[in-house]
C-alpha positions in Angstrom: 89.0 108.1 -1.5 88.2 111.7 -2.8 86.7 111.3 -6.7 88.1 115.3 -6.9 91.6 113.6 -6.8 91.4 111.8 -10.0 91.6 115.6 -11.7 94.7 116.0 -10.2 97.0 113.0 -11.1 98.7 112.7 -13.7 96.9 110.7 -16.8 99.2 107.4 -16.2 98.2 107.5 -13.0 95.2 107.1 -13.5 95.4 104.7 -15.9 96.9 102.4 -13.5 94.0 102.9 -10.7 91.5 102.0 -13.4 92.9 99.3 -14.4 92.6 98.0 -10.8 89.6 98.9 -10.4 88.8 96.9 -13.3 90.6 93.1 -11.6 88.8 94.3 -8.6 85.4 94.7 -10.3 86.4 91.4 -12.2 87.2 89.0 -9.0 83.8 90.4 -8.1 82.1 89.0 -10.8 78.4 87.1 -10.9 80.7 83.6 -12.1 81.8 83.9 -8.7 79.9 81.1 -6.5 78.4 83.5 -3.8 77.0 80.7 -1.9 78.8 78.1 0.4 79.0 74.4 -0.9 76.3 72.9 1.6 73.9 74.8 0.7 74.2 74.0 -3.3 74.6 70.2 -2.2 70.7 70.8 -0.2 69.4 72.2 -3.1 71.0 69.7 -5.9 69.4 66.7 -3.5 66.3 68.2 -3.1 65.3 68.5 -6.6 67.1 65.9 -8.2 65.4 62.7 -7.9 67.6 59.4 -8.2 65.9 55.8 -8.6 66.6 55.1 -5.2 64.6 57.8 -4.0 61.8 57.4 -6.8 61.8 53.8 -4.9 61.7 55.2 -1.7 58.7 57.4 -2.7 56.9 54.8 -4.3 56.9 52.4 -1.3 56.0 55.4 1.3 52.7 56.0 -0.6 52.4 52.8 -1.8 50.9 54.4 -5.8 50.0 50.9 -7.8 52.2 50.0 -11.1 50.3 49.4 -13.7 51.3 46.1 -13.3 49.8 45.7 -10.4 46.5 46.6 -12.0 46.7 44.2 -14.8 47.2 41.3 -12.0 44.0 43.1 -10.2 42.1 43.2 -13.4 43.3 39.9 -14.2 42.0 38.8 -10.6 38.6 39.9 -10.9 38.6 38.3 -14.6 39.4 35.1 -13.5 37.1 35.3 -10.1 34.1 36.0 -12.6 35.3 33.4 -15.2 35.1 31.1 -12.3 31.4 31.6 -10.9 30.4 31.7 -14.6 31.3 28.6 -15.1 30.1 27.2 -11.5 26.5 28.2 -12.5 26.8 26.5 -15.7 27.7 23.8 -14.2 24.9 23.6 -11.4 22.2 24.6 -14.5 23.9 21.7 -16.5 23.9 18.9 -13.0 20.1 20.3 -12.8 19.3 19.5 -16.6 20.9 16.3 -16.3 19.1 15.5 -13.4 15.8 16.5 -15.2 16.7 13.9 -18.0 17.6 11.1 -15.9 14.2 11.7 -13.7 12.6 11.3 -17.2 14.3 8.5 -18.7 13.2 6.9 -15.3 10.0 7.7 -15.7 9.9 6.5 -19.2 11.1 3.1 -18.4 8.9 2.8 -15.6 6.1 3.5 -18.0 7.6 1.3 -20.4 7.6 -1.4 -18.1 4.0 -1.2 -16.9 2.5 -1.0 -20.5 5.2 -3.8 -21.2 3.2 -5.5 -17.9 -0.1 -4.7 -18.9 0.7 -6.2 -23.0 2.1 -9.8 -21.5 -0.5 -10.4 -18.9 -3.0 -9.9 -21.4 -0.7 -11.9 -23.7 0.0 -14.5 -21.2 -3.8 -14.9 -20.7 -4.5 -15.3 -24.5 -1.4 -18.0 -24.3 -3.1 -19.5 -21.4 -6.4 -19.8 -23.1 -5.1 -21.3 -26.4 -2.7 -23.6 -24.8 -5.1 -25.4 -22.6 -8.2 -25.5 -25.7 -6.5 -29.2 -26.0 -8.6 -32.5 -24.7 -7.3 -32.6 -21.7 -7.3 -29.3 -20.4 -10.0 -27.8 -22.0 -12.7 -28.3 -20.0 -10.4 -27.7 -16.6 -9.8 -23.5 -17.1 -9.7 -21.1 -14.0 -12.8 -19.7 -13.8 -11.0 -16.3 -13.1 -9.1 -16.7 -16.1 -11.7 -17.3 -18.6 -14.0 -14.7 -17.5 -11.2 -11.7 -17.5 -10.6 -12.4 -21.1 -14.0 -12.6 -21.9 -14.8 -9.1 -19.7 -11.5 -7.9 -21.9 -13.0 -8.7 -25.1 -16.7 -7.3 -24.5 -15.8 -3.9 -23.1 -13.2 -3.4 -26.4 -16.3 -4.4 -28.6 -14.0 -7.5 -29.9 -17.3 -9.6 -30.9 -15.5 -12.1 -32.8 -12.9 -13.0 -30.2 -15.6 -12.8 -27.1 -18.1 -15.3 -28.9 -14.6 -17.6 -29.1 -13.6 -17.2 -25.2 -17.5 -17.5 -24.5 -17.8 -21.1 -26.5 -14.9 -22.0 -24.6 -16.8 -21.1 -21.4 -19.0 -23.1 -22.1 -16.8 -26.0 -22.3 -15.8 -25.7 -19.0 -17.0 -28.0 -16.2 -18.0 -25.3 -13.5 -20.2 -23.8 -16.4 -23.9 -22.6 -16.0 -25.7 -21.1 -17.8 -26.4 -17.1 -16.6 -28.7 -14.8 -18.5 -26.8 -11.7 -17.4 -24.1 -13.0 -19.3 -26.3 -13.2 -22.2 -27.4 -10.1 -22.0 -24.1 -8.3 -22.1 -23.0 -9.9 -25.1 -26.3 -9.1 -26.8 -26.2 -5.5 -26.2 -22.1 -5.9 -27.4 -23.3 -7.3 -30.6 -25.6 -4.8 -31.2 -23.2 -1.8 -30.4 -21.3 -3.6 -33.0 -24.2 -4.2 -35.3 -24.4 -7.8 -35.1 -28.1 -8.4 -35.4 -28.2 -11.9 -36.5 -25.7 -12.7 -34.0 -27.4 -11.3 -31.0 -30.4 -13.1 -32.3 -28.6 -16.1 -32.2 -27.0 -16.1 -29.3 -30.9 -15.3 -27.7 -31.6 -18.1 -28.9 -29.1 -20.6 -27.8 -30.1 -18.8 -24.3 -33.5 -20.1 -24.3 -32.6 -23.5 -25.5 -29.8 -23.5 -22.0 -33.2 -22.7 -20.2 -32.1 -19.4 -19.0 -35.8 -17.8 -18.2 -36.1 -14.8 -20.8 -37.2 -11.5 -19.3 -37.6 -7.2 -20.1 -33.9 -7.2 -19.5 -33.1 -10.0 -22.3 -36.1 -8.7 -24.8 -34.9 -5.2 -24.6 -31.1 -6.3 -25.1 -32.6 -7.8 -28.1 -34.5 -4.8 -29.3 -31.7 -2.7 -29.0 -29.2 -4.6 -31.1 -32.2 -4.2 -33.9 -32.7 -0.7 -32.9 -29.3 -0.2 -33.9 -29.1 -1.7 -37.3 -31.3 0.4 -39.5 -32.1 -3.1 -41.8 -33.8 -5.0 -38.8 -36.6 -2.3 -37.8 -39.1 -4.9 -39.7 -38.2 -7.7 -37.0 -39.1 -5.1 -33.9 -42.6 -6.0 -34.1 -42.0 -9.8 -34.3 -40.1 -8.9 -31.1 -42.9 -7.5 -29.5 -45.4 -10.1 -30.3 -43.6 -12.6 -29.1 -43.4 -10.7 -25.4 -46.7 -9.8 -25.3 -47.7 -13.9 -26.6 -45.6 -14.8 -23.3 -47.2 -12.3 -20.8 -44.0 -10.2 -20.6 -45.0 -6.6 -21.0 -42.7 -3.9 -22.5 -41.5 -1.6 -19.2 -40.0 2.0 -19.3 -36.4 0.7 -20.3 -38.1 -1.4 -23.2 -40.1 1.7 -24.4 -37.1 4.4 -24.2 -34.8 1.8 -26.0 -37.1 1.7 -28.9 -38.1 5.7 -28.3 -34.1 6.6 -28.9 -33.6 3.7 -32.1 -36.8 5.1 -33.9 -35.3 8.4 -33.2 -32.1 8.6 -34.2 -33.5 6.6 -37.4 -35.3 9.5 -37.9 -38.9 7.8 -37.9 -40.7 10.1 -36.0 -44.4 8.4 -36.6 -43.1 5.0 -35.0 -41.4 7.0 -31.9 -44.7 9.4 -31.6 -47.1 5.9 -31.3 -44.6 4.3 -29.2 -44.7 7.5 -27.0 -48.2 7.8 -26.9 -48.3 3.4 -26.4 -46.3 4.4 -23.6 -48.5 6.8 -21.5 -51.1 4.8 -21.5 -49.8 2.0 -19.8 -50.7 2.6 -16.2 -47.5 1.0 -14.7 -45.1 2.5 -17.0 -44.5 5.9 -16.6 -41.7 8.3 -18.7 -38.9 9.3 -17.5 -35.7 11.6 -17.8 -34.8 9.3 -20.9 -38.0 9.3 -22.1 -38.0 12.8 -22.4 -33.8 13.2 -23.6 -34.8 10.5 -26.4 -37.4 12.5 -27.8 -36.2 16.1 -27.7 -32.9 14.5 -28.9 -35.0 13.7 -32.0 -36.8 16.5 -32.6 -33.9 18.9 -31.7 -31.4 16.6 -34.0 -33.4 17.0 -37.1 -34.4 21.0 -36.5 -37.3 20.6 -35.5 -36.8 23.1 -32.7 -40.4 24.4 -31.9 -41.4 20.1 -31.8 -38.4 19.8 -29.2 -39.3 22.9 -26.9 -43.0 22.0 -26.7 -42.0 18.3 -25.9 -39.8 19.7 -23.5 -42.2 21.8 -21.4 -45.2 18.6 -21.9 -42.5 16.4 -19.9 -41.4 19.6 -17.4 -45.2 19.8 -16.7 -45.4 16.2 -16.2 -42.9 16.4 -13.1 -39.9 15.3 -15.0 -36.8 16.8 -13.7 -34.3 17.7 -16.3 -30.4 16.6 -15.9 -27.1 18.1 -17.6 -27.3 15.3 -20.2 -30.9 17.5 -21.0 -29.5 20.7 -21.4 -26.5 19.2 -23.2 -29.0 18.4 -25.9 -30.9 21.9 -26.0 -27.7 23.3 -26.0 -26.6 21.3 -29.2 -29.5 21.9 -31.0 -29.7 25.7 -30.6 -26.3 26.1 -31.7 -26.9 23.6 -35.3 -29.7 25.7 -35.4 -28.3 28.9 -34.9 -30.2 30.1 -32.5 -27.4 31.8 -30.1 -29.7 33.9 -27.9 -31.8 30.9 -26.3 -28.5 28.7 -26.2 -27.2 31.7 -23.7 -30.7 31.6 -21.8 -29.9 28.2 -21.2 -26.4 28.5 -20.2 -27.9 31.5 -17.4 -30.7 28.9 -16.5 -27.9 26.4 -15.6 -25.6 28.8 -13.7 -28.8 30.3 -11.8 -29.6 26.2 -10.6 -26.2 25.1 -10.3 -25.7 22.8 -12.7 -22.0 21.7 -13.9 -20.5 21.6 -16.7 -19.2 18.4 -17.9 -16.7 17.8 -21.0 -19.8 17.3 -23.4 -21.1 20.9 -22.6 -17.8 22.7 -23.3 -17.3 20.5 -26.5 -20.8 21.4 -27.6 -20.5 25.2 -26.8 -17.2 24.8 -28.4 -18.6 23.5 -31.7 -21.7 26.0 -31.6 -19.0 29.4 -31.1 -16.6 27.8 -33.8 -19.4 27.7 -36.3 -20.4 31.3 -35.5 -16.9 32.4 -36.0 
């Protein structure tokens, strides 16, 4: 339709055109839904999401709930609270295991001191049960000379001269000087002169034929008891008035008593008494007992020119030799020849033995 007509018509006229123009405008209006149903129902379902569908998604990509997590977390918790506990209990079953070994141990122990304390009981029993007149002269030998061994090697004088006069009680008895001799030397370890005296005696009136062995047992139990030095020489006169000369044992026994008495003029003339016998000739203990001496009291220079007089003599030294030098340069301070020994004894091989480390011990300690 031609705009230029709209001049033309009359002014109600044109009123009524506009005003259709304006419903016609107005049905066209952006309220209008443009677009077919479908297509809105597409759209609404694509971006809405319902609980079925959040479901649906869930299970298709299979996303964990937190939930599920704790119950993982929970898993794993459990799992490691479990092997914990399994290694504390194998470390436990171990420990225990440990303890029983050692209460087993412990009682087995128990048991063979327990042993050891009856036999020796039963033995003591035996011996005091059959001392009646019947019986008392009809002992096992075995038995009588077990507790007698028993009592000598503790240094148990008292009870070993009881089991010994009940020896020789018994009927199988004889008289033996080694016997003698042993409990001699016991009494004189224990400082039992008089008794060792004694019992020499009773031995020569059983007619048991004295010898250097029996002398020299004697001689050592005075040797050892600084009050019976003055009874040495009766000793000796009464060998020498029954042909029995002192030997190299005789003279080293009373060598090491005047020594560690600290009477050096009596060791030096029994020393020098001693070389010139023609069939008794020093030895290692000769030579020990005198630089033992010598080396004891800080007399060092006397104990090293002692030393080389019986290295020149072919005497050999042992370790109980340089246990000695070794002792008696560390009292004396003297740490440099105490190392030359030490090098001298590695050089020739000699071992150490427990007296050597306790000594070298003792000599560092005092250094600091």
């Amino acid at each position: 339709m031609d705009t230029s007509m709209f001049w033309i018509l009359p002014p109600k006229l044109i009123e009524l055109v506009e005003q259709r123009k304006e419903k016609t405008m107005a049905s066209l209006s952006p309220s209008t839904n443009l677009f077919p149903q479908p297509f809105n129902r597409k759209l609404q379902t694509k971006l809405k999401v319902t609980p079925s569908c959040a479901s649906r998604h869930e299970t298709k990509f299979n996303f964990p709930s937190s939930s599920a997590n704790n119950n993982v977390a929970i898993g794993r918790s459990e799992r490691g609270e479990m092997m914990r506990r399994e290694i504390e209990w194998e470390k436990l079953k171990k420990k225990e295991e440990k303890e029983r070994k050692e209460e087993v141990n412990k009682k087995i122990a128990s048991q063979k001191a327990i042993s050891v304390i009856l036999r020796r009981e039963a033995t003591k029993a035996v011996i005091e049960k059959k001392r009646g007149p019947t019986n008392s002269k009809k002992l096992l030998p075995q038995t009588v000379l077990e507790a007698l061994h028993e009592r000598i090697t503790a240094l148990r004088w008292a009870s070993a001269l009881e089991v010994f006069e009940l020896l020789r009680e018994q009927l199988w008895y004889r008289p033996y000087a080694g016997m003698y001799v042993k409990l001699i030397v016991m009494l004189g370890k224990c400082k039992q002169p008089d008794k060792a005296l004694q019992l020499f005696q009773d031995m020569i009136d059983e007619g048991c034929a004295v010898t250097h062995e029996s002398y020299t047992a004697l001689l050592s139990a005075y040797g050892r008891s600084v009050f019976a030095f003055d009874k040495v020489q009766d000793v000796l006169s009464d060998m020498e008035s029954l042909g029995i000369r002192p030997n190299t044992v005789t003279y080293n026994t009373l060598i090491d008593a005047y020594g560690k008495a600290k009477m050096f003029a009596e060791m030096e003339a029994t020393l020098m008494e001693m070389l010139s016998q023609k069939d008794c000739e020093p030895d290692v203990w000769t030579m020990n007992s005198t630089i033992r001496a010598f080396g004891g009291s800080g007399q060092i220079e006397m104990m090293e020119n002692c030393y080389e007089k019986f290295q020149s003599a072919g005497i050999e030294p042992n370790i109980k030799t340089f246990n000695i030098l070794l002792d008696s340069y560390g009292k004396a301070g003297n740490y440099q020849k105490m190392s030359a020994v030490m090098e001298y004894m590695q050089r020739y091989h000699y071992s150490w033995t427990i007296v050597t480390y306790n000594v070298v011990i003792d000599a560092f300690g005092r250094a600091g």
